[in-house]
N, C-alpha and C positions, 0 to 999 in steps of 0.2 A: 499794165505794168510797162510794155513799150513805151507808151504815153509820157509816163513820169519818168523814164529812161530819157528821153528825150527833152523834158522840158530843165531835168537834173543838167546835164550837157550844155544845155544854151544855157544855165546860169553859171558854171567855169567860165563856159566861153567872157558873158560880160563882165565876170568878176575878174579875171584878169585883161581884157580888153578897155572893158569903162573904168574900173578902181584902181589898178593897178596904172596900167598903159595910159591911162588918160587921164589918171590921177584926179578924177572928181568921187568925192568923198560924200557928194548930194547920191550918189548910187548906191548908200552900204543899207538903209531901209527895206530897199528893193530886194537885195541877194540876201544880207545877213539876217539870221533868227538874232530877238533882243539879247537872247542868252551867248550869243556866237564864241565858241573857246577857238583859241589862235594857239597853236604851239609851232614856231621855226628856228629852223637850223642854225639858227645865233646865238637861239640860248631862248629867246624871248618867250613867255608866257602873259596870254592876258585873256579876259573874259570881259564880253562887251564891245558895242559897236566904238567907244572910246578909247580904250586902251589899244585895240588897232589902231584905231584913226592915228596915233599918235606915234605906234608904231611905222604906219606910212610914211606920217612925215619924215622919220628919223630916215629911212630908208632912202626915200625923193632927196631928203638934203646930202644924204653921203655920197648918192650915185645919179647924177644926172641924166637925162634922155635914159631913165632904169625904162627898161622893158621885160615881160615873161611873155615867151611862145611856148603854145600846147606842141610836141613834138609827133607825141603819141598819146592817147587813153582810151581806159575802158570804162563801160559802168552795169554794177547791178545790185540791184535790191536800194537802197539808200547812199549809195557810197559812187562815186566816181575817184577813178587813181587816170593822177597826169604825170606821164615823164616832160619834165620841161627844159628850156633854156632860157636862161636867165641873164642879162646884159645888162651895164651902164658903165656911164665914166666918173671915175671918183675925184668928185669936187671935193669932199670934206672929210675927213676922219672918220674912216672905214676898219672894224675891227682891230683898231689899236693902230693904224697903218695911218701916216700925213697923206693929203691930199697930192696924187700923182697928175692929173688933169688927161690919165690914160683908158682906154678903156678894158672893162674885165667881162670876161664871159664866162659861166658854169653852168653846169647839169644839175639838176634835181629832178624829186620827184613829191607830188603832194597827193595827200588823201581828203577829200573832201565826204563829209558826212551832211543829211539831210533830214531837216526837219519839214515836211511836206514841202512847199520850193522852196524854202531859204533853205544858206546855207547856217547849220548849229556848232560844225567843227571844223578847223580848217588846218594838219600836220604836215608841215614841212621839213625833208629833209634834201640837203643842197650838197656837193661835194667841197668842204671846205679846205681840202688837204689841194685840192687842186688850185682854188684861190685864192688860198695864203700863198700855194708857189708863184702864184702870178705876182701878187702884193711885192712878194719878198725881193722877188725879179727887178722889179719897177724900182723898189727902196734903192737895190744893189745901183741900180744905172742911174739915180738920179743924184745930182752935185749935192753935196751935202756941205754946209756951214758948219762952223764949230758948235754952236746950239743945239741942230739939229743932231750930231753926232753922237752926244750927248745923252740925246732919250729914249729910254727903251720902247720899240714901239707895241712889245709884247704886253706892258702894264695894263694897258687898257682891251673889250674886247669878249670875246666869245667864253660866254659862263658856259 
């Protein structure tokens, strides 16, 4: 049980170090089971090494140099839990929010489920009430044109 204690741990570890952080997507065979369910703190659901993928990219293009560090975790039986920290600068339309070119930082914490070493489930929740303050922060101090005054940036955004 230690064993797969530990080899559970080194596949967080790569899955947020190679797929996330280092954004190669040639790694999700390696960590993910075919069936992989993704549920995060955006709203986002999907099943399958695709419907992530694609999730990633949305993520990579809104928030560039995005990084997650492990803070803290434990693990047992099938499951590891990560308190994490989560960074990037947003390039592009982030949660309803224009592109600030600032960067944001939040706490989460995710639960990772196992199917012998891959991983089969991957539940994210992030503190969004802290990074909408930031977004909203950022909107407030950045010059705004009449266009931009104009649209709500709440329309778009976290289901």
């Amino acid at each position: 049980m230690e064993i797969q204690v530990k080899i559970q741990k080194e596949q967080v570890r790569r899955f947020y170090e190679v797929l996330w952080n280092g954004y190669d997507k040639t790694a999700m065979p390696a960590l993910l089971h075919p069936d992989f369910e993704f549920r995060g703190s955006l709203g986002q659901e999907t099943r399958g090494r695709a419907g992530f993928a694609d999730y990633l990219d949305t993520l990579h293009k809104a928030l560039g140099d995005y990084r997650c560090a492990i803070e803290d975790w434990v693990a047992e039986g099938d499951k590891v839990f990560a308190k994490m920290r989560f960074s990037g600068i947003h390039r592009d339309r982030f949660m309803g929010y224009a592109p600030t070119q600032k960067p944001l930082c939040w706490i989460g914490c995710a639960l990772f489920t196992f199917a012998r070493d891959r991983i089969s489930k991957f539940w994210v929740l992030g503190d969004l009430k802290n990074l909408e303050a930031q977004l909203e922060a950022q909107r407030d101090r950045a010059p705004q044109d009449k266009q931009a005054s104009s649209v709500n940036p709440r329309v778009e955004g976290v289901k």
